[in-house]
Structure formats: structure tokens, C-alpha cells
C-alpha positions as CSV (number, residue, x, y, z in Angstrom):
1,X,-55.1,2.5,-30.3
2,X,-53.8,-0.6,-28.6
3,X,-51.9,-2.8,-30.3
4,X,-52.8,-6.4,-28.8
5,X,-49.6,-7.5,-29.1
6,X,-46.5,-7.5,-26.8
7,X,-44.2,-7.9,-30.1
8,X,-44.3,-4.7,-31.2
9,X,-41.3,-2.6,-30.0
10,X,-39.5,-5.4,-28.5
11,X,-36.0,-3.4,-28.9
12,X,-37.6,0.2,-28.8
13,X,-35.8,3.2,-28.0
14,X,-34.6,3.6,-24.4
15,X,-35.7,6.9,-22.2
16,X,-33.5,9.6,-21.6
17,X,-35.7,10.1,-17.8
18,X,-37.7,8.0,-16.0
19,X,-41.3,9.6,-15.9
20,X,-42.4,9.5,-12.1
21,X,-45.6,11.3,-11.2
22,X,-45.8,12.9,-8.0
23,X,-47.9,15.3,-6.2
24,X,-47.4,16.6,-2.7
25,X,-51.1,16.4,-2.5
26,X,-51.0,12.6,-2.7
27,X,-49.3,13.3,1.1
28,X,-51.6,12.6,4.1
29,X,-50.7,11.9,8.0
30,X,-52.8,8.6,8.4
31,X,-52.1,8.1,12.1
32,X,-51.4,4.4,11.2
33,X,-48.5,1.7,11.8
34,X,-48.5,1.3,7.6
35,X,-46.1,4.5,6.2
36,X,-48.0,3.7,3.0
37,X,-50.2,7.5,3.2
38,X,-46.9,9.3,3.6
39,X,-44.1,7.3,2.1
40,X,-44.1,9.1,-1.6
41,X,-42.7,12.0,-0.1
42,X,-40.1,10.0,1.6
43,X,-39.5,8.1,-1.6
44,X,-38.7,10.9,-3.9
45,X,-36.4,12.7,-1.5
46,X,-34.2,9.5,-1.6
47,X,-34.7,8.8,-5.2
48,X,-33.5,12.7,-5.9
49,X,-30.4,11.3,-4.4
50,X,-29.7,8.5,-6.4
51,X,-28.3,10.0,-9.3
52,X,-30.9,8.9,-11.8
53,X,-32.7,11.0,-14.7
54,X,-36.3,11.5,-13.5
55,X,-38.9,12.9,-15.5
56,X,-41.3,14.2,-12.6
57,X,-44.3,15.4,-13.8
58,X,-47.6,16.5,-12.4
59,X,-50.8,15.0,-13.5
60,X,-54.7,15.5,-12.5
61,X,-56.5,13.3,-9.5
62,X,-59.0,10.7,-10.3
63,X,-62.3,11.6,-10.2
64,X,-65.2,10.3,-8.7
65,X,-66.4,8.7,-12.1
66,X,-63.2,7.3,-12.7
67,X,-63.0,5.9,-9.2
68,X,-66.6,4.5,-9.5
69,X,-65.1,2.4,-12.3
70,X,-63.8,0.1,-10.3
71,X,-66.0,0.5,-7.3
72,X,-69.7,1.3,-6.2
73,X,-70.2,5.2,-6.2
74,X,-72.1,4.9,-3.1
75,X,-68.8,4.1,-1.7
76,X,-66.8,6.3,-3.4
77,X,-69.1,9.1,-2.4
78,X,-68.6,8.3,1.4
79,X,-64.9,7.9,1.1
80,X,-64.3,11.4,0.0
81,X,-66.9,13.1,1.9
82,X,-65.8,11.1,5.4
83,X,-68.5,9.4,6.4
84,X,-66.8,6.3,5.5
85,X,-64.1,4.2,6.9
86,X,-60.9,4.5,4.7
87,X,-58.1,1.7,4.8
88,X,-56.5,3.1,7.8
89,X,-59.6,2.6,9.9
90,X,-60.2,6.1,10.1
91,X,-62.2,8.9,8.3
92,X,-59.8,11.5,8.5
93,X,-60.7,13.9,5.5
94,X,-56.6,14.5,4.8
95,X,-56.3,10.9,4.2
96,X,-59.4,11.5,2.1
97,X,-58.2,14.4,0.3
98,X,-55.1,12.3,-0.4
99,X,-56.5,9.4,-2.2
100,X,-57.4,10.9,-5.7
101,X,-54.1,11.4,-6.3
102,X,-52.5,8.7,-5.5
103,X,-54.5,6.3,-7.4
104,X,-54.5,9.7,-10.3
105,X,-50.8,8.9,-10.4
106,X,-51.3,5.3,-10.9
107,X,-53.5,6.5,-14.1
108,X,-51.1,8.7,-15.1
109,X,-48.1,6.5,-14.7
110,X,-51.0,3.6,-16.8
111,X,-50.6,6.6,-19.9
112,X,-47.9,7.3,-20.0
113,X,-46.3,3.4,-20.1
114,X,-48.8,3.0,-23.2
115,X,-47.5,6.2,-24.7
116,X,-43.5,5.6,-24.3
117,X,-44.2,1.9,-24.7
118,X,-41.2,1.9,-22.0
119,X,-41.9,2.6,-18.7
120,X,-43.4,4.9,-15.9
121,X,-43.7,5.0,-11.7
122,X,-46.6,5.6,-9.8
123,X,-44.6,6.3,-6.1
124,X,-47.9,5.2,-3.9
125,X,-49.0,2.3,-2.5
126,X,-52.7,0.9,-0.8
127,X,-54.1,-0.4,-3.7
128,X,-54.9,-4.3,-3.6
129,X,-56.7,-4.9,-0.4
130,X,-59.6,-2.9,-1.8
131,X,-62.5,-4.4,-3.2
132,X,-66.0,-2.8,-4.4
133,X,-67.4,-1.3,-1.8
134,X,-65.0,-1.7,0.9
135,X,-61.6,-0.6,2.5
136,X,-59.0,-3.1,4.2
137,X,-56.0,-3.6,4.9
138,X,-54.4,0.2,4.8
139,X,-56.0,0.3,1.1
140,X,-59.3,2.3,0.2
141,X,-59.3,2.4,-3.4
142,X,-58.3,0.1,-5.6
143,X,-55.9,1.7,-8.3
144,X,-54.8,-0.6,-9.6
145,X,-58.6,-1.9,-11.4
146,X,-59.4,1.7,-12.0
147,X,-56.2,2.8,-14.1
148,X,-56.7,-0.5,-16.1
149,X,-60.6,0.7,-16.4
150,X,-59.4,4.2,-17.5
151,X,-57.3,3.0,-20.5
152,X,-59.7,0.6,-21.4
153,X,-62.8,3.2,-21.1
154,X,-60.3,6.0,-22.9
155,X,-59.5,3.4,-25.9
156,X,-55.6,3.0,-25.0
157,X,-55.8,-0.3,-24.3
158,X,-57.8,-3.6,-25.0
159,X,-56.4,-6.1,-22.4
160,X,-54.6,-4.8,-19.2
161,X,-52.2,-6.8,-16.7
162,X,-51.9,-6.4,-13.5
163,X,-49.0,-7.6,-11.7
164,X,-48.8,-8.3,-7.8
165,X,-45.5,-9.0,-6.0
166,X,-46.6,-7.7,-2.7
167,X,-45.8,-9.8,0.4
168,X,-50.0,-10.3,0.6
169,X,-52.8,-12.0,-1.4
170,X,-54.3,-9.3,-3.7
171,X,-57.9,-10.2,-2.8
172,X,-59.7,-6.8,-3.4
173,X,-58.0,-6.7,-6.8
174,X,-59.3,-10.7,-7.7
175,X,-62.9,-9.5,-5.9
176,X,-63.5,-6.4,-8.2
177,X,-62.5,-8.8,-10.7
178,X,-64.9,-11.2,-10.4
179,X,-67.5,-9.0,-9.1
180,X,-67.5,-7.0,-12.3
181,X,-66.5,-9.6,-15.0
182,X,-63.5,-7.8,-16.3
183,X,-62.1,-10.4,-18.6
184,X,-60.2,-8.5,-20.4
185,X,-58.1,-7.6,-17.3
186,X,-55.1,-10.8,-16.2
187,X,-54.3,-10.5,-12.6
188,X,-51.4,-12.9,-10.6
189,X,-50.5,-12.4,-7.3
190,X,-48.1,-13.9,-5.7
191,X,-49.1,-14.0,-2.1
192,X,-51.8,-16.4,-3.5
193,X,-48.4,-18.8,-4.0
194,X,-45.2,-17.6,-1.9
195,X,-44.6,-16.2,0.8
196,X,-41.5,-19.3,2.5
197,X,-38.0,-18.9,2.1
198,X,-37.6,-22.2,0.7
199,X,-39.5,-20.8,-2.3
200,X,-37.6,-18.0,-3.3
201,X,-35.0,-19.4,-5.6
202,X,-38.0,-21.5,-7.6
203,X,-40.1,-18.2,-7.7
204,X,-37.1,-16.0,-9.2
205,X,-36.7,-19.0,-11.8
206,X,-40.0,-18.5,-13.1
207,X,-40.7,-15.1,-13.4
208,X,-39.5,-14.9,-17.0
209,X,-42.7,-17.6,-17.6
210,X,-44.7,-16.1,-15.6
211,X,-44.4,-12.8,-17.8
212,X,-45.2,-14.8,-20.7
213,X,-48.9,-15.6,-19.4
214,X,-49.5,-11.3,-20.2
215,X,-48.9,-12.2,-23.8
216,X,-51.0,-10.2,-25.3
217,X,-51.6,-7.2,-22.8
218,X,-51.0,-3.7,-23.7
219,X,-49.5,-2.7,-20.4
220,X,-48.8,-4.3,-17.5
221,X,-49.3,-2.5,-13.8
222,X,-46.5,-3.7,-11.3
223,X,-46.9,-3.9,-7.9
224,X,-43.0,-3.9,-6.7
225,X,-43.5,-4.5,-2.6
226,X,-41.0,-4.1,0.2
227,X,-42.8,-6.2,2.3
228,X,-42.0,-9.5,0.8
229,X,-38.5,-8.8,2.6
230,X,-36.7,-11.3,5.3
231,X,-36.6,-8.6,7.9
232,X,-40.6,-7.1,7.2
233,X,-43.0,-8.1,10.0
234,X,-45.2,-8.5,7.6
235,X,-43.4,-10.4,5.0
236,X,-40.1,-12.4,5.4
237,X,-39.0,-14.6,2.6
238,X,-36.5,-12.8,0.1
239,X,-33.0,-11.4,0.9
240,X,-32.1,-7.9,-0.6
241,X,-30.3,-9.5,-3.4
242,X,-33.3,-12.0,-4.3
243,X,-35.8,-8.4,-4.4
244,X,-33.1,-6.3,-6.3
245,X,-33.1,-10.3,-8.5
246,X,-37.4,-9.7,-9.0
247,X,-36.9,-6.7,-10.1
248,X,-34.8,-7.1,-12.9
249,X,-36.3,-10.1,-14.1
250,X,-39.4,-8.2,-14.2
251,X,-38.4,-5.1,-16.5
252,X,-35.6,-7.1,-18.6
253,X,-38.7,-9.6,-19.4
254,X,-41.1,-6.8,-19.9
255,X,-38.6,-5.2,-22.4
256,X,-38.2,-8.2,-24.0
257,X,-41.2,-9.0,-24.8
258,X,-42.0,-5.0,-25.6
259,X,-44.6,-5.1,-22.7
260,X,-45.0,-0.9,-21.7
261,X,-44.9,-1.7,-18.0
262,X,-46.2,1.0,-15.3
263,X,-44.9,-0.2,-11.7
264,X,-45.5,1.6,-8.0
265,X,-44.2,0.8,-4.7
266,X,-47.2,-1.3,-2.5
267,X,-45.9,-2.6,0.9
268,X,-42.8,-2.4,3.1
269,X,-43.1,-1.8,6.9
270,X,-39.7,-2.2,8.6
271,X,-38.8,0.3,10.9
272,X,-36.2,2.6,10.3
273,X,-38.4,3.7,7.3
274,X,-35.1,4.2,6.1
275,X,-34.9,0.0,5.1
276,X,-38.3,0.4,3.2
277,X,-36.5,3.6,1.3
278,X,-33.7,0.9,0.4
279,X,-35.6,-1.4,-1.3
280,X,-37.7,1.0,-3.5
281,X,-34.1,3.0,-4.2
282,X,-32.9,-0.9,-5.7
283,X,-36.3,-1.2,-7.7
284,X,-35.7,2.7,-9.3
285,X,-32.0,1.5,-9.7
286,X,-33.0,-1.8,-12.2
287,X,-35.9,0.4,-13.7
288,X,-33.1,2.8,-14.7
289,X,-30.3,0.0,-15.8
290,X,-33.2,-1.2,-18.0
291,X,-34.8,1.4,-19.6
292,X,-32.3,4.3,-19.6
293,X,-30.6,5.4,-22.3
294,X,-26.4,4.9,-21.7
């Protein structure tokens, strides 16, 4: 049962691997300028590389009553069957095919944080754009609401955080919100806020605080984007040190505060994908530093 309180385990037990769930299944060929549909495969090839203790593990694919959680089954219905338009602007049925494991690794990853009271990773992205009962902006569901629906519906927790340092304005995640009532869900975005270079020192300074306001929560879900990046061409406002800087601040805070914290990898669209790879390799990097054990 959840605990209600981010006290408890405050300075518990470090991991011995990182759990990471990945499927090759949550792989599609979207035909689209975002790499978001096949980027997990990219991202654990490099990670592989990086000399950190992963725990990969498989896991099972949302289904379509877990997805209608968080959105109308009408939708979800059309989604998977291709007769609707996904978040790529197409209804190709291998993006379709794709998508109930990548938001079934977001679930997963939602576990298994509540479980270890540590940490896990969800490697996908195209979550936050999504809203009830419609796709945008390269997302079609909205994982993020439905994992934090899961553990709610499944008992393991009461009140659920969600996280959002993507470059953009998580407005299908604050729409589902609303739309549904879900109270017991605390959602901050910051592309509601940043997004200027000028800002970047004063938003680094108050991350610690703003971890504070998911006193309380049973796990948070963090959204760790690329795209907030100087050189993105859809972000531009934090150097490599300031991201590397966010990320830290995030999982030393969450550890602090014994907050079981379950983060994936949401935008990043620079070309080579190569400088996308870099910025989730420094976010696995701090994860590790933080919750591994010496």
C-alpha cells in the first residue's frame, strides 16, 4: 500500500542496476521529423556503452482498458485499429502496434519505482501533447496520466506526481487533468514557465523547491527532455552543463526526500541524432551517480 509520505526511506538502500524496461516492440518507423517512435532502440545501444549496471527487463503492453484510463475508449479503439490519426499525423498500423508498449513501459517503469522506492526508466517518449480523445504534437497517448491511473486503480499509490521538464507546455497532460478531475494527481510543467536563456540559472536554483510541492506523492513520473537544449530547433535555453545540472538536482532531491521517482526520455530533435543520444547518456549518467550502489 502507499505510504503518503515522502519521508519514508529518505536514506534507503542504493540499487545494484538500474531497472530500464525495453521492448523491441515499442520500435516503429513513423516517417516523421520527431525520432521520438524510434529513438529507444537508439538509446539503449548507447546506454549499453556507457559502462553502467542496467537491469533490463521486459514487461507487458498496456491494454486497451488501461489506456481508456486516461482517455475515451472510442479513441483508444481507433488508435489501434488505424482508423485514427496517431501523433505523427499518420495511421500507420506499426506506429500503432508500437504504442502499447511504450506507454506499457512507462507503467512498468511507475512499479517498479514504488516497489524499489529508488528508481526506474521508461526509454520512450510522446506522452504529454496528448489529451482525451486526441493526438498532437508527435504524442497519441498520454502515458504519463495512465501509469499514474494504473497505480492508483492497482492500489500502489494514493497521490501521483508528474514531472515535466520538456522544452514544451504539457497541455494534453493539464487537459486530461482537468477533463477528468484527477486530484489526486500534481502535475508542473515547465514550458508553462521557461523556456529564455536568461532564465536558466533562476530555474536550476529552484528546482530543489519545486520538488518540495510533491510532498506527499508516492512516486513521481519525470519527464527528462533533450529538447530544452541551446542547439534544439525546438528548444534552446540550457547549455549541456545546465541539463546534466537539472538532472541531478532532480534525483539528489528525489532521494532526499525518499520520493521513488520513475523518469523517461520526452523530446530532443537535433540532428545528428547522435546529440539527442548525448543528453539522455548524461541523464542515465546522474541516475546512476545517485542511485547506484559504489
Amino acid at each position: 500500500m502507499p505510504s503518503g509520505s515522502t519521508n519514508e526511506n529518505a536514506t534507503g538502500s542504493r540499487l545494484s542496476a538500474i531497472p530500464v524496461f525495453h521492448d523491441p516492440r515499442m520500435v516503429a518507423n513513423a516517417r516523421s521529423f520527431s525520432p521520438s517512435a524510434g529513438k529507444p532502440a537508439e538509446v539503449m545501444a548507447s546506454w549499453r556503452n556507457l559502462g553502467v549496471a542496467l537491469d533490463v527487463r521486459s514487461f507487458d503492453p498496456a491494454s486497451r482498458e488501461q489506456l481508456a484510463l486516461a482517455h475515451a475508449r472510442d479513441y483508444v479503439e481507433g488508435i489501434l485499429e488505424g482508423r485514427e490519426t496517431n501523433g505523427f499525423g499518420n495511421r500507420l498500423m506499426s506506429v500503432a502496434n508500437a504504442l502499447p508498449f511504450t506507454t506499457g513501459a512507462m507503467i512498468a517503469a511507475a512499479r517498479e519505482a514504488v516497489a524499489n522506492r529508488c528508481v526506474a526508466v521508461a526509454p520512450v517518449s510522446g506522452f504529454h501533447h496528448a489529451r482525451f480523445a486526441a493526438s498532437a504534437g508527435f504524442c497519441t497517448f498520454n502515458g504519463l496520466i495512465v501509469a499514474a491511473r494504473v497505480l492508483q486503480t492497482e492500489g500502489l499509490a494514493r497521490r501521483v506526481g508528474i514531472l515535466d521538464f520538456d522544452q514544451h507546455y504539457g497541455d494534453g497532460t493539464a487537459q486530461i487533468i482537468r477533463f477528468l478531475g484527477l486530484t489526486d494527481i500534481v502535475h508542473f510543467t515547465a514550458g508553462a514557465e521557461y523556456g529564455r536563456e536568461e532564465q536558466a540559472e533562476g530555474f536550476l536554483r529552484h528546482i530543489p523547491r519545486r520538488l518540495h510541492d510533491f510532498y506527499g506523492c508516492d512516486v513521481l513520473l519525470y519527464q527528462a527532455g533533450a529538447d530544452p537544449h541551446i542547439d534544439d530547433p525546438l528548444g534552446g535555453w540550457l547549455t549541456d552543463d545546465q541539463l546534466q545540472r537539472r538532472d541531478r538536482l532532480v534525483f539528489e532531491g528525489c532521494r532526499a526526500l525518499g520520493l521513488p521517482v520513475a523518469w523517461n526520455l520526452a523530446g530532443g530533435y537535433q540532428s545528428p541524432l547522435r546529440k539527442v543520444l548525448d543528453i539522455h547518456d548524461a541523464t542515465m549518467r546522474e541516475c546512476a551517480r545517485v542511485y547506484l550502489r559504489p
